[in-house]
C-alpha positions as CSV (number, residue, x, y, z in Angstrom):
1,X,-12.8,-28.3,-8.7
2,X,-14.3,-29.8,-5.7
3,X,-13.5,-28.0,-2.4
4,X,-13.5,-28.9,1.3
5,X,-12.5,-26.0,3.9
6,X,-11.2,-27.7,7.1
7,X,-11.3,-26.4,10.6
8,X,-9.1,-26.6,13.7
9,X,-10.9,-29.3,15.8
10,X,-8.4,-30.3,18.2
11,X,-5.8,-27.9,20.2
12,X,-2.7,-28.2,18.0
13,X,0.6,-30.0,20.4
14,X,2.9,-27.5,22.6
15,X,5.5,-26.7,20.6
16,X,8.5,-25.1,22.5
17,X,6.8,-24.8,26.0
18,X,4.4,-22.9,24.4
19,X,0.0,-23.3,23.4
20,X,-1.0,-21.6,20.6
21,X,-4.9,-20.5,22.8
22,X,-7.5,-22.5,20.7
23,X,-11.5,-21.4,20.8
24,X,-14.0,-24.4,20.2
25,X,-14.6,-25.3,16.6
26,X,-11.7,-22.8,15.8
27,X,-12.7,-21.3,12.3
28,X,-15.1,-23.5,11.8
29,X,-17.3,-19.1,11.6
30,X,-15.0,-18.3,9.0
31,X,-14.7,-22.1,7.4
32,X,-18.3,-21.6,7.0
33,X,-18.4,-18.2,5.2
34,X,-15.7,-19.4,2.8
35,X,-17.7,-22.6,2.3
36,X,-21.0,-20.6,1.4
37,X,-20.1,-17.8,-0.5
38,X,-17.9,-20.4,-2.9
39,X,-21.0,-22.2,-3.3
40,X,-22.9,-18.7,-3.9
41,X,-20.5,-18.4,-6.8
42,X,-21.0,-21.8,-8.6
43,X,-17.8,-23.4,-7.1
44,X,-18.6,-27.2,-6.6
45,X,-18.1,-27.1,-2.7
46,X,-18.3,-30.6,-0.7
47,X,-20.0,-30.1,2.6
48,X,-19.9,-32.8,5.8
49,X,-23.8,-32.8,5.4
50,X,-25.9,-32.7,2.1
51,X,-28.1,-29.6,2.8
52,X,-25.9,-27.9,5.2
53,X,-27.6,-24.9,7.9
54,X,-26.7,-21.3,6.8
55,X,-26.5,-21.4,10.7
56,X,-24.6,-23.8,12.0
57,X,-21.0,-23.4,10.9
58,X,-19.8,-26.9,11.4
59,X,-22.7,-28.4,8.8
60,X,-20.1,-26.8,6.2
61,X,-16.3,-27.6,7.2
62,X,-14.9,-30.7,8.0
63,X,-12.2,-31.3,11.5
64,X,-8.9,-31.5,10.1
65,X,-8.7,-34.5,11.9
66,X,-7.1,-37.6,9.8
67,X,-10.6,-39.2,9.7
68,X,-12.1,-35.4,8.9
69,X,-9.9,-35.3,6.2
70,X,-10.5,-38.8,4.6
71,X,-13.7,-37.9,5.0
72,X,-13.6,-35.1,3.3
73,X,-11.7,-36.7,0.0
74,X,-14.1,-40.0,0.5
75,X,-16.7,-37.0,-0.5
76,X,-14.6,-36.2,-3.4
77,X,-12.9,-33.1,-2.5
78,X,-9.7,-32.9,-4.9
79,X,-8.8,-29.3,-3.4
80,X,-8.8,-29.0,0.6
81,X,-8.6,-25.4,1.9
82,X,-6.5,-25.6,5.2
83,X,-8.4,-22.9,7.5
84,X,-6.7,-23.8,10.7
85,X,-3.8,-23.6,12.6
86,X,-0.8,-25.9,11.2
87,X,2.4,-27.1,12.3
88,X,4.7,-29.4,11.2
89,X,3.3,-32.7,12.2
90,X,-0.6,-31.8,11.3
91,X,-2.4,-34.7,9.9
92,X,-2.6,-32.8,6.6
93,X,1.2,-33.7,5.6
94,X,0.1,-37.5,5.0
95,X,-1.7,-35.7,2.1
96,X,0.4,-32.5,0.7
97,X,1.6,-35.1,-2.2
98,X,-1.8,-36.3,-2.5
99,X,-4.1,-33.4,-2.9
100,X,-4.4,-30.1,-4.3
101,X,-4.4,-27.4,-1.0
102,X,-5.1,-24.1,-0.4
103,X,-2.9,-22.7,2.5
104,X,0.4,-22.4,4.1
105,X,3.1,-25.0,3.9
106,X,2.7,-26.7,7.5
107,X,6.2,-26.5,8.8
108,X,6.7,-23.2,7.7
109,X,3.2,-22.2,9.6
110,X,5.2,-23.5,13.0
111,X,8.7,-22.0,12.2
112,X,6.7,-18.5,11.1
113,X,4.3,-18.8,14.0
114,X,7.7,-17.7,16.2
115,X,7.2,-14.2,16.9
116,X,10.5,-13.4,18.3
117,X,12.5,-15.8,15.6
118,X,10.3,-14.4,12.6
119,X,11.3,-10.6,13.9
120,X,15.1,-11.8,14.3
121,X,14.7,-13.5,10.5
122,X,12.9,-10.2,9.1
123,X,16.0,-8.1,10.9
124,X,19.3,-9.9,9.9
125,X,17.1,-9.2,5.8
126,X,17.0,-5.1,6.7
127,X,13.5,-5.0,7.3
128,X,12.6,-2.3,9.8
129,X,11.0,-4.1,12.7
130,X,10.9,-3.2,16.6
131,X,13.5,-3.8,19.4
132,X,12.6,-6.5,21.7
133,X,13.7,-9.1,24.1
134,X,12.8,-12.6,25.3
135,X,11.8,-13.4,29.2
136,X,11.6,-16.9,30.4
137,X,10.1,-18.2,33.8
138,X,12.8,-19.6,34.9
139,X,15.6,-17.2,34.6
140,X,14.0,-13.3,35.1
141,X,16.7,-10.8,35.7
142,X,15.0,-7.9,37.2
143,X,17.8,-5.6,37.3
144,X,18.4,-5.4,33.2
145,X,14.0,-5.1,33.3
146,X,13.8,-2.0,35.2
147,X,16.2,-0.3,32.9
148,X,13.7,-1.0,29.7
149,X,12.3,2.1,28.2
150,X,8.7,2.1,29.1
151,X,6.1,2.0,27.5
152,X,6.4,-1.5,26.3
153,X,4.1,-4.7,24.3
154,X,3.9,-8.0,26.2
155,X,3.1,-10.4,23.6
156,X,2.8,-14.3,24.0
157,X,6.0,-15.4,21.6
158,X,2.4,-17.5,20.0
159,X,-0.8,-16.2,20.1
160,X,-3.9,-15.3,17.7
161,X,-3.7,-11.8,17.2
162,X,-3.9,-9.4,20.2
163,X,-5.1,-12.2,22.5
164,X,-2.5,-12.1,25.1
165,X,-0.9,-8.6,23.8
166,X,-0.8,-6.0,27.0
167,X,0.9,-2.7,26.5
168,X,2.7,-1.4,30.1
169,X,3.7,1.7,31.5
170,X,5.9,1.4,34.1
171,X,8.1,-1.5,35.6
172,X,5.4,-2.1,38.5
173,X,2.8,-2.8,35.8
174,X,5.0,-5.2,34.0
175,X,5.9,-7.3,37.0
176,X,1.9,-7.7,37.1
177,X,1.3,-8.7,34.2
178,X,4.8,-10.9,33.4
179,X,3.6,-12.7,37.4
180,X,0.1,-13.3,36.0
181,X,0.8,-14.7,32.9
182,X,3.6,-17.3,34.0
183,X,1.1,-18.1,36.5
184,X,-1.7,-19.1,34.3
185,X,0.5,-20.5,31.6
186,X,-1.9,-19.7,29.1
187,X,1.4,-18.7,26.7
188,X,3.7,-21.2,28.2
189,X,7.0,-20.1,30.0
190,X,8.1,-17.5,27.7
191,X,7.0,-13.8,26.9
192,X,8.2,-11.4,24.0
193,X,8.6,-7.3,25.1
194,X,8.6,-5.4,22.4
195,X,9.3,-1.3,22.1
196,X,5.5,0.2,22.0
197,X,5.2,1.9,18.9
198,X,3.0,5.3,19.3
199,X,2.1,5.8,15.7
200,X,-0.5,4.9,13.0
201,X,-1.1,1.3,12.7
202,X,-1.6,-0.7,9.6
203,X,-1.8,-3.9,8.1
204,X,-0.8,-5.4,5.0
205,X,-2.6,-8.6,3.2
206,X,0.6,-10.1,1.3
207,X,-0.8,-12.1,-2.0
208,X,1.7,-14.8,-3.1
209,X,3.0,-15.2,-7.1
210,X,0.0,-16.2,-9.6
211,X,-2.4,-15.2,-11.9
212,X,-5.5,-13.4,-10.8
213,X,-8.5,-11.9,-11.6
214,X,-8.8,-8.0,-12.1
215,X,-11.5,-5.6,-13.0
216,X,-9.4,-4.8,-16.3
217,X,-8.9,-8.7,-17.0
218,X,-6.5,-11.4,-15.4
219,X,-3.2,-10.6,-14.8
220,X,0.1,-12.3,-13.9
221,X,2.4,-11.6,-10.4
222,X,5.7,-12.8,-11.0
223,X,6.1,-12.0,-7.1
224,X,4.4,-11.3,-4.4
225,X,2.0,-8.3,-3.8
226,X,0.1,-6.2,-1.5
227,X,-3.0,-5.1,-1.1
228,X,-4.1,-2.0,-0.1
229,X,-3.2,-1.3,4.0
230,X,-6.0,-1.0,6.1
231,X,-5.4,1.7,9.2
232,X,-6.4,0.9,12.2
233,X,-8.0,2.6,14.9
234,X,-9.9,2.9,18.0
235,X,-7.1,1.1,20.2
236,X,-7.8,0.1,23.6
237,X,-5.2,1.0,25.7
238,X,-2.7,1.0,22.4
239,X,-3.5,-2.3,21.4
240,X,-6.0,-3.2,18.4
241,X,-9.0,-5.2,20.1
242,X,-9.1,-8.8,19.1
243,X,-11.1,-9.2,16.3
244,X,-13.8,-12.0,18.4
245,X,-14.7,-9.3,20.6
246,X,-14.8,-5.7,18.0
247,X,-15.4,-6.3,14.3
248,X,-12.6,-5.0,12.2
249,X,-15.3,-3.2,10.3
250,X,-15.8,-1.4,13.1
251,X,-12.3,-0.1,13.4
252,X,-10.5,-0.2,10.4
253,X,-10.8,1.8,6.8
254,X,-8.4,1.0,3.8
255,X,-6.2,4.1,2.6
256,X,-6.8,6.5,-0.1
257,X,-5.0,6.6,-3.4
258,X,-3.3,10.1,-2.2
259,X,-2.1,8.2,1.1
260,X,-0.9,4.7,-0.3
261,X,0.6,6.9,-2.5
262,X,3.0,8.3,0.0
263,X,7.0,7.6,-0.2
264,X,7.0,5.9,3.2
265,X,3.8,3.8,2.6
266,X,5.1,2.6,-0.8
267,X,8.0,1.4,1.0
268,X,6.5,-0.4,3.5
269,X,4.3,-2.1,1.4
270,X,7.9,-3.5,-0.6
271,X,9.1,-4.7,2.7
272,X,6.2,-6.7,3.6
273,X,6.3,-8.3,-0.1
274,X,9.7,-9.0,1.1
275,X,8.7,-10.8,4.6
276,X,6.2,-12.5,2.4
277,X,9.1,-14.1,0.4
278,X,11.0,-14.7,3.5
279,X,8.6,-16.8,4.8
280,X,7.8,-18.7,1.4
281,X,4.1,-17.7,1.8
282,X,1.7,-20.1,-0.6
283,X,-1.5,-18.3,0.4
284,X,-2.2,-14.6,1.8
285,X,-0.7,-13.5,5.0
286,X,-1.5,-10.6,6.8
287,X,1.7,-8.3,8.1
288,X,0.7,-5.6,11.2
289,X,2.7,-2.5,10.8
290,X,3.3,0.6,13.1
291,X,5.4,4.2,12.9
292,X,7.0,5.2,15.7
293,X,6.7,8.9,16.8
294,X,9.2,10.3,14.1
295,X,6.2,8.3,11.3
296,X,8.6,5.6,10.4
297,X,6.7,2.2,9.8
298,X,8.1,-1.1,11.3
299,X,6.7,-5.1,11.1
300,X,5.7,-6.2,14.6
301,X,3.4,-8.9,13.8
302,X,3.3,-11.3,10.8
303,X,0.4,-13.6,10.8
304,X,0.8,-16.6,8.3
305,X,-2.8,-17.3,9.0
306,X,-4.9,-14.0,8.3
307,X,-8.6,-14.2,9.2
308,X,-11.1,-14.9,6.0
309,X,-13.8,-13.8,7.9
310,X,-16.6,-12.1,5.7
311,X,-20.2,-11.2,5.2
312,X,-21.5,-13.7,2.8
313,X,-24.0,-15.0,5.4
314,X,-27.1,-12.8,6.1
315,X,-26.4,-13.0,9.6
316,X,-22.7,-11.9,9.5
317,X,-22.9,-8.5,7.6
318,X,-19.9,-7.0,9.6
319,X,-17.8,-10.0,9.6
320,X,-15.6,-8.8,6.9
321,X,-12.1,-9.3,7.6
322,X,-8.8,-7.1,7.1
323,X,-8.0,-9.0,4.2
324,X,-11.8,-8.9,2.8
325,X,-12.0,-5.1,3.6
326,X,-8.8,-4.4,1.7
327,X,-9.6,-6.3,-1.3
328,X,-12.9,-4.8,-1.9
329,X,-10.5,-1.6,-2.1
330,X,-9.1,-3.2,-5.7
331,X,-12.8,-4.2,-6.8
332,X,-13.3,-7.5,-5.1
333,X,-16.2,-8.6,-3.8
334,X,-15.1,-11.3,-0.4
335,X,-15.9,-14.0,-3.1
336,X,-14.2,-12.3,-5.7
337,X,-10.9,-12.7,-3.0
338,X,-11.6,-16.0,-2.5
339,X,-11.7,-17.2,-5.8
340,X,-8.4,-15.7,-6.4
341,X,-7.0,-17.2,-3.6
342,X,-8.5,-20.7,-5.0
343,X,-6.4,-20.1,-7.9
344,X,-3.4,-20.4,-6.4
345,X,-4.1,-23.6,-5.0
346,X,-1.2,-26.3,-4.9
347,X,0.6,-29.6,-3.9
348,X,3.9,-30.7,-3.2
């Protein structure tokens, strides 16, 4: 195996009136950590540069960019491992019959990306997930907002994960904010409200079908499968910070054995393994979940693209991700969870 991780160099296209916000050299931080603590573990990992910088996070990953990718191959990478953001005309889909690939199906990542028609999908299947409406710029009717029951999520229909995401109180606060946003079209000309949820939040990492690599020896998933939830806390005005401003370490611990044991939390766990089939997931996703004030758990927020973060680099020791922290839950170290997902690499 030889493997290149690509990053998200350019600002993927509007798709539906709406941007999907883009930071410079977009996980080219956690590109780089993948890339390094592969190599760490004796995986034969093609670099842009032959001595790459533990430091500088674009000495390891390659844009994917057509000529990033060629590239990439021309360096004889046989397995490419799609860290960015994909949709259904990336330049990767020249190559999905070509090369071996380690990600999401690119069309799927656009249809999935859809907040509101991902929630509407998960709903007409019976999974549990929260009421919420569609606004659009051009057509607000005031009347049927002041009779929502408050409070309530403003989401961006796309976004990268609570970028955007704004819970209000009252009908004055979510004129404010609905005003602002259409005014700096930062989310394009659409917004998602969704009931605020006042309970314990979690998330789910989703593994897809595939053999993998336990402490008791490898074992086959016919299906898909979850890993432990992580619970999160230390909300900011009810919303989970982003992770590029508080480090999920710093805010989020897996559960017990005597909580993931719990009726309700067993459940959930079988409806994100659901979502995860849904959605046709090829590689982890990661599925935000919250109870409402009676303790039952719905889906708000499935992300096709969770964060690989993690502290293989000295200077990153609290970088570990969601998905990072709840694997070391089950005995993996953040390489042992990459390998795994290496494993399940394919092509079309």
């Amino acid at each position: 195996m030889q493997v290149a991780i690509l990053y998200q160099a350019h600002e993927p296209p509007c798709i539906h009136g709406v941007h999907k916000p883009m930071k410079k050299g977009g996980y080219s931080d956690s590109g780089a950590d993948i890339a390094y603590a592969l190599k760490l573990s004796q995986i034969s990992v093609v670099t842009p540069i032959q001595n790459p910088d533990l430091y500088l996070d674009t000495d390891w990953v390659f844009p994917d960019t057509e000529q990033g990718i060629n590239e990439a191959i021309e360096k004889g990478a046989n397995i490419l491992w799609l860290n960015t953001v994909l949709y259904k005309d990336h330049p990767i889909v020249k190559y999905l019959h070509r090369v071996n690939l380690v990600g999401q199906i690119p069309e799927n990542v656009e249809k999935y990306d859809d907040k509101f028609q991902t929630n509407a999908l998960l709903k007409l299947n019976n999974l549990p997930v929260p009421h919420s409406i569609l606004i659009s710029s051009k057509d607000i009717n005031y009347s049927n907002l002041k009779k929502l029951n408050f409070p309530i999520v403003i989401k961006p229909i796309r976004g990268r994960g609570s970028q955007g995401v704004t819970k209000v109180n009252n009908f004055e606060e979510l004129l404010i904010n609905i005003n602002l946003s259409f005014e700096e079209k930062i989310y394009g000309t659409s917004l998602y409200l969704e009931e605020y949820l006042p309970g314990n939040e979690l998330t789910i990492t989703v593994m897809p079908p595939g053999n993998y690599s336990l402490k008791n020896g490898t074992k086959t998933f016919s299906d898909y499968w979850c890993l432990p939830p992580v619970k999160r806390f230390n909300h900011k005005n009810g919303i989970a910070p982003y992770n590029g401003t508080v480090a999920v370490a710093n805010n989020s611990k897996v559960l017990n054995n005597e909580d993931r044991s719990n009726k309700s939390i067993q459940q959930l766990m079988i409806h994100c393994e659901k979502a995860a089939k849904l959605v046709q997931a090829k590689a982890p996703i990661r599925i935000d979940c919250r109870a409402n004030d009676e303790g039952n758990y719905y889906l708000f927020d499935l992300n096709m693209k969770p964060n690989m973060t993690g502290a293989s680099r000295p200077h990153r020791s609290d970088q570990d991700s969601l998905s990072a922290l709840a694997a070391r839950e089950i005995g993996w170290s953040y390489s042992d969870l990459l390998i795994n997902m290496l494993g399940q690499y394919w092509k079309l």
